[in-house]
KEKOLBA-280898 format. One line per 4 residues: number of its first residue (from 1); their letters; for each residue x, y, z of N, C-alpha, C. Coordinates in Angstrom, 2 decimals, padded with zeros to 5 digits, always signed. Layout:
N
NUM = A = X/Y/Z/X/Y/Z/X/Y/Z | ...;
# end
This chain:
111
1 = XXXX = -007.06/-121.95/+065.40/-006.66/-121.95/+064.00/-007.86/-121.53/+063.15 | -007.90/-120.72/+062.36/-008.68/-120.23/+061.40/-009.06/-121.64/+060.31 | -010.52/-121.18/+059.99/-010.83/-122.35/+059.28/-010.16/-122.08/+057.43 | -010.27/-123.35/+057.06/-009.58/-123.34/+055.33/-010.51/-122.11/+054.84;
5 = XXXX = -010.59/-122.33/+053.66/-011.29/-121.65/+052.75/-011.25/-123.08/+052.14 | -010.79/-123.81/+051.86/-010.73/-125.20/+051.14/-012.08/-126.25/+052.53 | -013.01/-126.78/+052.67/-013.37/-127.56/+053.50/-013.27/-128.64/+052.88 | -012.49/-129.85/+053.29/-012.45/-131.34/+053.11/-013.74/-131.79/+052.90;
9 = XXXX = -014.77/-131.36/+053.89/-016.36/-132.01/+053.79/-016.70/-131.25/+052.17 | -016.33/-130.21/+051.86/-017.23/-130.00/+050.52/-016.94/-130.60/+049.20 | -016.16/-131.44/+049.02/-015.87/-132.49/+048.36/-017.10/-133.74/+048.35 | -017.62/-133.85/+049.46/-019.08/-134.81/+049.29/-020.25/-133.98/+048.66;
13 = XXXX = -020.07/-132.83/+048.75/-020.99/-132.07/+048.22/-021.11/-131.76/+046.32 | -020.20/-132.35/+046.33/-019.91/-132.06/+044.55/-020.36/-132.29/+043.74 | -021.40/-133.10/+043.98/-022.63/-134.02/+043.33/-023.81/-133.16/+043.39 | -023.75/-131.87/+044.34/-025.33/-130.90/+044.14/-024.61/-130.04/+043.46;
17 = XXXX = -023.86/-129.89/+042.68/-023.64/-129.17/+041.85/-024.48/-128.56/+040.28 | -025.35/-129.98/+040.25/-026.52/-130.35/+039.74/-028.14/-129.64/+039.97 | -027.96/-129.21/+041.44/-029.21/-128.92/+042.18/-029.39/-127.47/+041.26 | -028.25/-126.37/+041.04/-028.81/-125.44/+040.36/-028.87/-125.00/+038.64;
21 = XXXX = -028.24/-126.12/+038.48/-028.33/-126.22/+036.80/-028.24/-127.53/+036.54 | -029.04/-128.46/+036.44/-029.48/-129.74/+036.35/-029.18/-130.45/+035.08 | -029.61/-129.89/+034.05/-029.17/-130.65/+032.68/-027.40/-130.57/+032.52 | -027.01/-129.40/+033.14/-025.29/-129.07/+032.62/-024.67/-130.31/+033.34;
25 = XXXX = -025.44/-130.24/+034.65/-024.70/-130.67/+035.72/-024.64/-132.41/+035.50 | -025.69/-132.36/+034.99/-026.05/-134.03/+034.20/-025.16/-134.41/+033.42 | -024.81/-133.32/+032.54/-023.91/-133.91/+031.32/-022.70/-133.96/+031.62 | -022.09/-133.17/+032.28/-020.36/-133.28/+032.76/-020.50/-134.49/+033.68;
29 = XXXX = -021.31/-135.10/+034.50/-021.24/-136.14/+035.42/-021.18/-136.87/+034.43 | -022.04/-137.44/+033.30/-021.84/-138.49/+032.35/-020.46/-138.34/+031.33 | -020.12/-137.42/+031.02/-019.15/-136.63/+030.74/-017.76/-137.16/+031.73 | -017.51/-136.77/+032.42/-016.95/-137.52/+033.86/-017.04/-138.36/+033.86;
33 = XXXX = -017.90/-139.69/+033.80/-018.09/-141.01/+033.93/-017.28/-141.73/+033.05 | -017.51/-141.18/+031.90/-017.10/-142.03/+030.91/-015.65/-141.80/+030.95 | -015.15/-140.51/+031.24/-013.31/-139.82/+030.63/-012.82/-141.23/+031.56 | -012.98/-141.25/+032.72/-012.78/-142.41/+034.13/-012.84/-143.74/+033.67;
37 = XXXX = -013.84/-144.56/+032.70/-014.21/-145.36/+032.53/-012.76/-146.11/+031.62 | -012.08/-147.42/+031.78/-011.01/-148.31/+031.00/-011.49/-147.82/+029.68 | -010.22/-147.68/+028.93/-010.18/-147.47/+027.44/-009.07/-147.81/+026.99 | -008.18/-147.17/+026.23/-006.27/-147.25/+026.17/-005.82/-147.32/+027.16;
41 = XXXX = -006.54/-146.42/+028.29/-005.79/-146.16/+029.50/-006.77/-146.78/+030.58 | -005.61/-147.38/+031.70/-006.28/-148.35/+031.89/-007.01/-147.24/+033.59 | -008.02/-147.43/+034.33/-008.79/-146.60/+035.09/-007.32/-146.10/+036.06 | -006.47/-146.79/+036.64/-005.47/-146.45/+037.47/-004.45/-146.02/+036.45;
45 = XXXX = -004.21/-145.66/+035.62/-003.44/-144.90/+035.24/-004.28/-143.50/+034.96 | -005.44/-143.23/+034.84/-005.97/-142.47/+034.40/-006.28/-141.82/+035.66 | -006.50/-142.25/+036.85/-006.39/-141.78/+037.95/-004.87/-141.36/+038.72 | -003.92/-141.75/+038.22/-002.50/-140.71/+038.62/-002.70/-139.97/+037.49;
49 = XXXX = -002.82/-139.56/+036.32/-002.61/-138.49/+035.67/-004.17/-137.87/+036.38 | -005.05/-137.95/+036.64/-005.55/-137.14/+037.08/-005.19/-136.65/+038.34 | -004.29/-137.28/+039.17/-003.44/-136.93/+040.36/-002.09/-136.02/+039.75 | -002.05/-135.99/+038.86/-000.77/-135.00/+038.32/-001.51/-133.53/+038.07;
53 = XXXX = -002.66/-133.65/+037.02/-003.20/-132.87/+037.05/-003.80/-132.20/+038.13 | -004.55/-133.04/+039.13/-004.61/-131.72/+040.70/-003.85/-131.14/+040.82 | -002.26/-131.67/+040.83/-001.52/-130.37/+041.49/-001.12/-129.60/+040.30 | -001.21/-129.74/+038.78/-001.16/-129.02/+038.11/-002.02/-127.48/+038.31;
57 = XXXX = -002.95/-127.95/+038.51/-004.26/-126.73/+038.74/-004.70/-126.43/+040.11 | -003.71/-127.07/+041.17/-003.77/-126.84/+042.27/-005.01/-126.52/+043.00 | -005.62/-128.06/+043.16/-007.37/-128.04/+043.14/-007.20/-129.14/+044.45 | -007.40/-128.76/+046.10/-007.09/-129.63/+046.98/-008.18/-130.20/+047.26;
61 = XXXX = -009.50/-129.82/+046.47/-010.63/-131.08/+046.52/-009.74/-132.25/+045.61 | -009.60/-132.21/+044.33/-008.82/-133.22/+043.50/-008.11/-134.25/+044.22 | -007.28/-132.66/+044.76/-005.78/-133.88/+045.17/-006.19/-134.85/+046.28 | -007.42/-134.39/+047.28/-007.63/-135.32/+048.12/-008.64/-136.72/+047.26;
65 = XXXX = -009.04/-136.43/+046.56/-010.08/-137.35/+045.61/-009.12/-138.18/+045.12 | -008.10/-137.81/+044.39/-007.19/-138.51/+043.04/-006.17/-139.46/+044.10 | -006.07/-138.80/+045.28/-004.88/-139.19/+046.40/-005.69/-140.86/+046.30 | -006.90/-140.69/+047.27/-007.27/-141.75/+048.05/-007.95/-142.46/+046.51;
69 = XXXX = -008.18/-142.47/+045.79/-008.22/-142.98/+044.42/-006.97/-143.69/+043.90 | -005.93/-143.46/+043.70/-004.95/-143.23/+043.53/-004.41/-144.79/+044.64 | -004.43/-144.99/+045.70/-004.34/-145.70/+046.72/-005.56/-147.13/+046.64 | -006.65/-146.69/+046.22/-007.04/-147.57/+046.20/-007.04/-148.61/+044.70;
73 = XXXX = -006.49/-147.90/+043.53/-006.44/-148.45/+042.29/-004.37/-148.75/+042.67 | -004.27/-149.16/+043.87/-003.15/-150.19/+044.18/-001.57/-149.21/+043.39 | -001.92/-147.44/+043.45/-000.63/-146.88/+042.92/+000.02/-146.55/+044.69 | +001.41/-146.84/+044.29/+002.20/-146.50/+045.87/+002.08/-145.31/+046.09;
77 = XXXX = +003.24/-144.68/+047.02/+003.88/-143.34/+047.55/+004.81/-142.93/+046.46 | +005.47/-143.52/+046.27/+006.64/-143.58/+045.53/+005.99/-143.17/+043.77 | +005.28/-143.91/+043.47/+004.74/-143.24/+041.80/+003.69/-142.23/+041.89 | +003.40/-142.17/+042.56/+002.14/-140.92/+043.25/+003.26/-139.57/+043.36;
81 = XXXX = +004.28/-139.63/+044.06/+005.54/-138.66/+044.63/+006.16/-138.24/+043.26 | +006.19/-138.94/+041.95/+006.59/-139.27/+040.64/+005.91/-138.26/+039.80 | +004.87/-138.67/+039.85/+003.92/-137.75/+039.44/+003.68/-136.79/+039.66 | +003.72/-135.95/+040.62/+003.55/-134.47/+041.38/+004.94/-134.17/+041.01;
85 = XXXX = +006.10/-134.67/+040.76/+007.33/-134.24/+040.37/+007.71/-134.07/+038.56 | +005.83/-134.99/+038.01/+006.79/-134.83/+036.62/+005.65/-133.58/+036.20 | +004.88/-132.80/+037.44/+003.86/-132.05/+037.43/+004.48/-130.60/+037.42 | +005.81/-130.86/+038.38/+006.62/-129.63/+038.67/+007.38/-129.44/+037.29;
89 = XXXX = +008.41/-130.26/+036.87/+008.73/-130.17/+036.08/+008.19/-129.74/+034.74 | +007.24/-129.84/+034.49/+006.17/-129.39/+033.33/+005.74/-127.68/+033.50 | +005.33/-127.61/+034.63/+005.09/-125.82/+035.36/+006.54/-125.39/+035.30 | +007.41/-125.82/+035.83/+008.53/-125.07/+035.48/+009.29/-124.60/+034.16;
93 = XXXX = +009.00/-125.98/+033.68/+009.43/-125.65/+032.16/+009.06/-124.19/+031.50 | +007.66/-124.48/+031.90/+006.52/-123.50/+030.99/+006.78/-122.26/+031.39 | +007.11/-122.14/+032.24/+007.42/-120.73/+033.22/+008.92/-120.40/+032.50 | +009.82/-121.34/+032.69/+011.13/-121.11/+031.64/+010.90/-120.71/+030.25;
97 = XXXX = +010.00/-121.93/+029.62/+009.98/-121.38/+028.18/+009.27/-120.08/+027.93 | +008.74/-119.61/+028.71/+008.43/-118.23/+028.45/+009.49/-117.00/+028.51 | +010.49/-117.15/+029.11/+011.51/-116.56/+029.21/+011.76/-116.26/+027.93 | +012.04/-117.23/+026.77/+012.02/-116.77/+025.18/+011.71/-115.69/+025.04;
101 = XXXX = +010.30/-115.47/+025.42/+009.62/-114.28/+024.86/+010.02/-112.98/+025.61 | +010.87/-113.27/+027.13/+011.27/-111.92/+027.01/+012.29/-111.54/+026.49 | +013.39/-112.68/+026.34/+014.44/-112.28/+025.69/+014.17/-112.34/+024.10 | +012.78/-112.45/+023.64/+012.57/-111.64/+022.25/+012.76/-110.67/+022.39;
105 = XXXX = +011.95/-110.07/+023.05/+010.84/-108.74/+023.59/+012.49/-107.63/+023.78 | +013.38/-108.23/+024.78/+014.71/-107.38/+025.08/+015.21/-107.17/+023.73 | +015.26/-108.22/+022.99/+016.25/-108.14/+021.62/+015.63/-107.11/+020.75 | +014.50/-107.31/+020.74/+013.61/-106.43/+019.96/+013.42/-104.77/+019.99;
109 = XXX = +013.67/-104.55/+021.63/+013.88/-103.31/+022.06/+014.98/-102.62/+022.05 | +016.14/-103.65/+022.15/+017.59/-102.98/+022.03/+018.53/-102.72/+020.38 | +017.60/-103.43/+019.68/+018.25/-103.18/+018.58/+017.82/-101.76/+017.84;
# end
């Protein structure tokens, strides 16, 4: 079997991201720290919407991060499965509501 282009191991690596631009890399980690940190939202909810969002942007470092995150801030299969479905539904929409614009675009041309 051919290897990913995705490696599971480079997900531990995400932290030298820092090694070649150090101050940037500083500030999105604190940056990061804090978005994560209890506020309105409580850390496990903020970790399934960031599990919605992986598969929004279809990022399989995420989804494996947000997954086992996700599991350990005590969310099931079942609202995890919820979420990737209210992820589809949102991409689909968007992909529909663009349709508008071609049936502007047709109306516009045929008249």
């Amino acid at each position: 079997m051919a290897k990913s282009y995705y490696d599971p191991a480079d997900l531990k690596k995400f932290g030298n991201i820092t090694e070649w631009q150090k101050e940037l890399g500083d500030k999105f980690f604190d940056y990061y720290g804090t978005v994560f940190q209890e506020g309105a939202l409580t850390a496990r909810e903020k970790s399934l919407i960031a599990l919605a969002v992986s598969h929004a942007v279809q990022c399989p470092y995420c989804i494996d991060a947000y997954t086992d995150d996700c599991l350990k801030k005590g969310v099931d299969e079942e609202q995890m499965m919820e979420a990737v479905h209210v992820t589809a539904a949102i991409k689909g929409g968007a992909a529909l509501v663009h349709g508008v614009q071609m049936m502007n675009k047709v109306s516009d041309k045929l008249m």
